[in-house]
C-alpha distance (Angstrom), angle and dihedral (degrees) to the residues before:
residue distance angle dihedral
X1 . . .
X2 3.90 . .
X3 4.06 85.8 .
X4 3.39 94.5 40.8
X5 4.11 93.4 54.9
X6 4.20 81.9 42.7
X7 3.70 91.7 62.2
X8 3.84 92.3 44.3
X9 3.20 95.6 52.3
X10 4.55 94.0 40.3
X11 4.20 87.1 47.8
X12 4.42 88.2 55.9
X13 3.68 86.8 46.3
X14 3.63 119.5 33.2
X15 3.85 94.5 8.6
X16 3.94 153.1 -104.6
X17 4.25 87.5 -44.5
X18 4.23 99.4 46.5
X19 3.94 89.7 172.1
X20 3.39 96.9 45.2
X21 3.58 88.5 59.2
X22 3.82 90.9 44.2
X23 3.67 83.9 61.6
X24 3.66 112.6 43.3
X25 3.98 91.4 49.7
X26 3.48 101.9 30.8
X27 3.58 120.8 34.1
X28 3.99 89.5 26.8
X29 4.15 104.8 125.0
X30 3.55 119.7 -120.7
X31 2.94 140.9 89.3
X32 4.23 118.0 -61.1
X33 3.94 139.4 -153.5
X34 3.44 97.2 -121.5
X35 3.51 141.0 18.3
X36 3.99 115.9 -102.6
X37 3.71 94.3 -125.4
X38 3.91 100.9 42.4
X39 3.49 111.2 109.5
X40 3.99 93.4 -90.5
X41 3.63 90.0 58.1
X42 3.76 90.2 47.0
X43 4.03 92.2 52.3
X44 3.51 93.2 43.7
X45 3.90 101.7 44.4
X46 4.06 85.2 51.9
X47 3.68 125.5 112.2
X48 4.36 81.6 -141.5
X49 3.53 80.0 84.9
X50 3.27 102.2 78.0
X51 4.17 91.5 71.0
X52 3.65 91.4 39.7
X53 3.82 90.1 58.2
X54 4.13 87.9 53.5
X55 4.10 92.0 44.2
X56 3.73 90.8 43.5
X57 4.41 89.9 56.8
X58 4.10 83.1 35.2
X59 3.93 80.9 59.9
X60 3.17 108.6 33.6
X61 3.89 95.4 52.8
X62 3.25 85.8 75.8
X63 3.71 105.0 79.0
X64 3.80 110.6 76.5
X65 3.55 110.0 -147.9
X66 3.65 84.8 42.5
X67 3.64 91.5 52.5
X68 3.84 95.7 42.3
X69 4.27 87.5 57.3
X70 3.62 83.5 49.5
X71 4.14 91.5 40.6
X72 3.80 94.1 50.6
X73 3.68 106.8 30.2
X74 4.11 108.0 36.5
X75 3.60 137.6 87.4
X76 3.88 95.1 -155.3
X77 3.85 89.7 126.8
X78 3.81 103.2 39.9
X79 4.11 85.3 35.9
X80 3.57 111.2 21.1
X81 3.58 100.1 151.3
X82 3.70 96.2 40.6
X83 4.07 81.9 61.5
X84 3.59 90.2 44.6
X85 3.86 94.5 50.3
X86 4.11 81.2 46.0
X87 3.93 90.6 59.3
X88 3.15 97.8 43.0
X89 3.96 90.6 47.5
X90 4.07 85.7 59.7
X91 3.59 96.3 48.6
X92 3.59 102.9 50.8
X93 3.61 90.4 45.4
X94 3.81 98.9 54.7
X95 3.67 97.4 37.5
X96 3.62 93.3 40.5
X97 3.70 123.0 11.7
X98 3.72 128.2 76.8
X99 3.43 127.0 -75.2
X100 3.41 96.2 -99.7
X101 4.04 95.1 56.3
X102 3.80 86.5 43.7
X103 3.59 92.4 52.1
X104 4.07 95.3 40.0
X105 4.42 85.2 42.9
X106 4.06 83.6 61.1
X107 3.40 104.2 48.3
X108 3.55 89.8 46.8
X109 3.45 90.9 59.3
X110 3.32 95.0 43.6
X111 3.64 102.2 54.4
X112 4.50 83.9 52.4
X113 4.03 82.7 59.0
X114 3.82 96.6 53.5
X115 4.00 83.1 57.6
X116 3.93 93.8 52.6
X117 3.51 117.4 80.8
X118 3.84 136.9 104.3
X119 3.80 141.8 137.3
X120 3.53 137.4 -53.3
X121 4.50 128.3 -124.2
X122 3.79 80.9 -113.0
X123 4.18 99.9 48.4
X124 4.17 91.6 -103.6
X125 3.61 114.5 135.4
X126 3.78 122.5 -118.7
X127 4.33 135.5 -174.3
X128 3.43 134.6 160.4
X129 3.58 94.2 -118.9
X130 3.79 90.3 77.1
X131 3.42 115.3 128.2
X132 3.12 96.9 -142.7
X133 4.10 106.5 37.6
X134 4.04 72.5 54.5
X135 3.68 89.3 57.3
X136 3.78 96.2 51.1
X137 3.82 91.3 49.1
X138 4.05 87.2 47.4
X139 3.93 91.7 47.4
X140 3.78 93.0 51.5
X141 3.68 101.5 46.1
X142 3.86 87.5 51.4
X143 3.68 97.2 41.9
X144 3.99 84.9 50.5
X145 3.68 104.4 42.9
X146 3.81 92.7 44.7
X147 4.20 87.4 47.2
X148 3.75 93.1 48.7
X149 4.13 92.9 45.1
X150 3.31 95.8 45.7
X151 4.02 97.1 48.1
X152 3.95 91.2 33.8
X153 3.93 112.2 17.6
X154 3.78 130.6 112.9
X155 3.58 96.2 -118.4
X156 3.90 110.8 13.9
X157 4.15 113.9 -155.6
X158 3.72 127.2 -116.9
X159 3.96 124.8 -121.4
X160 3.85 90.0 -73.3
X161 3.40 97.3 39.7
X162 4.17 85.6 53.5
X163 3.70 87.9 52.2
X164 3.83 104.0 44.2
X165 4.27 79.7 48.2
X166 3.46 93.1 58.9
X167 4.12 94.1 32.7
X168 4.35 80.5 55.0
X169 4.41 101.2 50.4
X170 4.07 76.5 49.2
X171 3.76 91.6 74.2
X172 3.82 94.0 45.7
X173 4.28 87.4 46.9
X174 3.97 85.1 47.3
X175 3.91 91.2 52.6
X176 3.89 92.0 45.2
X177 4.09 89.3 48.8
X178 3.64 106.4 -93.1
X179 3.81 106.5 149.0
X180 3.83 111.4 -144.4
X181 3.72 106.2 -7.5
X182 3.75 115.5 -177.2
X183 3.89 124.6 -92.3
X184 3.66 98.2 -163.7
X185 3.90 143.0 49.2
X186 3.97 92.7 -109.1
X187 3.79 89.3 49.3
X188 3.41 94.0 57.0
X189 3.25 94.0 47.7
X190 3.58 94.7 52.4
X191 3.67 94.4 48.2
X192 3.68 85.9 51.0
X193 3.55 95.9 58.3
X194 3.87 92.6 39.8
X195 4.30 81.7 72.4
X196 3.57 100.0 49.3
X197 3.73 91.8 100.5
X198 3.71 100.4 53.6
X199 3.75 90.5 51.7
X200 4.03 119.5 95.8
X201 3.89 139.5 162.3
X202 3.81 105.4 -105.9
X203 3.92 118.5 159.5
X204 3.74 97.6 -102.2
X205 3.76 84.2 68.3
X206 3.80 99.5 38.1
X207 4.27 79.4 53.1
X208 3.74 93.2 55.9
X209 3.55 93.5 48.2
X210 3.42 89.6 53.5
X211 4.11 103.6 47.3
X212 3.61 75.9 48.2
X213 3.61 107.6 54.0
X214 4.01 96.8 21.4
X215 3.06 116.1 20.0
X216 4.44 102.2 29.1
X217 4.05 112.5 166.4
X218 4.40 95.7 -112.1
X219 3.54 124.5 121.6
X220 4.17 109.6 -98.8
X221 4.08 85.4 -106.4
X222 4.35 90.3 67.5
X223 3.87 94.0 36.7
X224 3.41 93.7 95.7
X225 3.88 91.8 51.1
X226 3.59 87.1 38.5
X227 3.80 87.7 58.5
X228 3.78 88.8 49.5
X229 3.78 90.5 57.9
X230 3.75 94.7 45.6
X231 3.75 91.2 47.4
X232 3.68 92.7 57.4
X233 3.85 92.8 49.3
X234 3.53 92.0 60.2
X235 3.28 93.0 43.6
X236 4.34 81.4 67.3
X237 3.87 91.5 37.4
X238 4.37 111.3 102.3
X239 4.31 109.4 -106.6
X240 3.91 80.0 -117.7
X241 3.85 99.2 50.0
X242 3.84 77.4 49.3
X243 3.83 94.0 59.6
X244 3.67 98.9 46.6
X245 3.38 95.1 48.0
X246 4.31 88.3 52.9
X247 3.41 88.9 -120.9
X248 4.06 110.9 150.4
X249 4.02 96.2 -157.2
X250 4.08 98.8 130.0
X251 3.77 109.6 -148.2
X252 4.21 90.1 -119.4
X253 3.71 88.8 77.1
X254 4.04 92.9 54.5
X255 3.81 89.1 101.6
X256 3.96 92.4 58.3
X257 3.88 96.2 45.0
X258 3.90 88.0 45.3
X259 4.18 85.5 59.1
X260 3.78 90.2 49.1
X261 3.26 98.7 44.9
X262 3.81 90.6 50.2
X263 3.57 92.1 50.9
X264 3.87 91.8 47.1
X265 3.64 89.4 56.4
X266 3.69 102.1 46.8
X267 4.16 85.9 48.9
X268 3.96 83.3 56.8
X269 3.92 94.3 44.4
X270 3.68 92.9 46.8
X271 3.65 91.4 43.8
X272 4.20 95.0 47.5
X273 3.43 92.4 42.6
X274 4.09 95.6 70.6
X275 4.13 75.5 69.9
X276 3.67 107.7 48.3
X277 4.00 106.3 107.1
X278 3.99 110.9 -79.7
X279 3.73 102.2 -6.9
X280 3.51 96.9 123.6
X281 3.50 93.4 50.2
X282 3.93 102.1 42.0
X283 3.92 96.6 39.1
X284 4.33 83.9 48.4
X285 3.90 87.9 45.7
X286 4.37 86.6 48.1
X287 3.23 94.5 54.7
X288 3.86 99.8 47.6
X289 3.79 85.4 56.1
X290 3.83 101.2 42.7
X291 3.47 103.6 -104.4
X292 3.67 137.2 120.0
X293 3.31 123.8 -97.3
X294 4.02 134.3 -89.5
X295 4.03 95.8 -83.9
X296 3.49 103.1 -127.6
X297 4.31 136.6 -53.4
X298 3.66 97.9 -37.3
X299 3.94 105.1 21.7
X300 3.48 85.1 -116.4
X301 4.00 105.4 153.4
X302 3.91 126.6 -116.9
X303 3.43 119.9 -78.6
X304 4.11 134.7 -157.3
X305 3.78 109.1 -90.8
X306 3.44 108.9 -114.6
X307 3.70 135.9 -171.8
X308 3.38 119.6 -132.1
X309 3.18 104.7 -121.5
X310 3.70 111.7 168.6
X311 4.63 86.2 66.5
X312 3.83 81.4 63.8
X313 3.80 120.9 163.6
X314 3.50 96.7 46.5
């Protein structure tokens, strides 16, 4: 049952052939961008992701001409999953493919960002290629992911760790035409903060937060995991990111959405992990002789959870 809910879960997100994928991006030879065990491959590889995906959309909503490309020119309602599986595509690629699928996953989505562009209500222009929409879309995938690993990963980084994270997504934003993304945590966060004028409720946002939230595109039987994940992305998002996006989720309740969303990510982990290459067979083979088990993707050892502090007031 375990593999069976693995392969559910691998076909929504990386498609009807999960080891196929598994082995075209990550057991491909060649040289690669970054090293599988770095912190970007630790992020990425993480089940935590999975909550940073839904605060980074909660987030990102909140920009309108980026919302307004994404209002007039994606599919995410009539095809959510096929954009998912499209994310997720990009991500594994650059953070763990070779360099030639990292380099081939960027121009592709390059060449769909020459193709987005339009007008805004107010008569000012808008495309995707923008370096700086591309920055705000950069800034709140990394703020998220790094949020949600380091409140919900497996092995959550230290200061350094945070900064050579956010010092690695800079070289995939730098390939897709982000001028001067940050390279460390207090970079980011000053970049960050350096938006928060240009970023208003509108309804196309409000809407997202609620296909999100209410109305999300999984069968009835994962709502109420769904719901978990959700929970623990708001948990991450700011109270006032909250109130523009409409989103009645008071800030007293954080504590209770944190344990769900916990407890939504460990059921992933634990669920994932019957996949990742060999565990069956060298946790079995542990316990016959006595010992623990392999701890976790990578073998890399447990860590002190730490907060990160330095992305406070969120």
């Amino acid at each position: 049952m375990r593999l069976a809910l693995a392969d559910a879960l691998l076909r929504r997100v990386a498609g009807p052939d999960p080891d196929e994928a598994r082995a075209r991006i990550h057991l491909a030879p060649g040289p690669r961008w970054f090293d599988p065990d770095s912190p970007i491959g630790r992020v990425h590889a993480d089940a935590s992701m999975f909550v940073g995906g839904v605060r980074a959309l909660l987030l990102q909503s909140l920009h309108p001409r980026v919302m307004t490309a994404v209002a007039e020119h994606s599919a995410y309602r009539m095809d959510p999953w096929g954009r998912l599986r499209n994310t997720a595509e990009f991500i594994a690629a650059t953070t763990f493919g070779t360099t030639e699928a990292s380099e081939r996953a960027v121009a592709i989505v390059k060449a769909v960002h020459k193709r987005v562009y339009g007008t805004m209500p107010d008569g000012a222009g808008y495309t995707a290629s923008d370096p700086h929409l591309l920055s705000w879309v950069h800034l709140g995938e990394t703020e998220s992911f790094l949020l949600a690993h380091q409140r919900f990963g497996r092995h959550p980084l230290d200061d350094a760790g945070c900064d050579e994270y956010v010092a690695q997504t800079a070289v995939v934003a730098r390939a897709l035409g982000v001028e001067d993304p940050p390279v460390t945590v207090a970079g980011l966060r000053a970049q960050l903060a350096g938006f928060r004028g240009e970023l208003a409720s509108t309804d196309a946002a409000r809407g997202v937060a609620t296909f999100l939230l209410h109305t999300p595109p999984v069968p009835w039987v994962a709502r109420p995991g769904y719901a978990l994940v959700a929970s623990g992305a708001l948990a991450l998002l700011p109270v006032w990111a909250r109130r523009e996006l409409g989103v009645r989720a008071p800030a007293a309740f954080d504590p209770l959405r944190r344990v769900g969303g916990t407890a939504i990510t460990a059921t992933i982990r634990w669920t994932l992990d019957s996949k990742a290459p060999g565990a069956a067979r060298e946790n079995g083979a542990a316990r016959e002789n006595g010992a623990e088990p392999a701890p976790g993707r990578h073998g890399i050892p447990d860590g002190p959870r730490r907060p990160l502090r330095t992305l406070g007031g969120t």
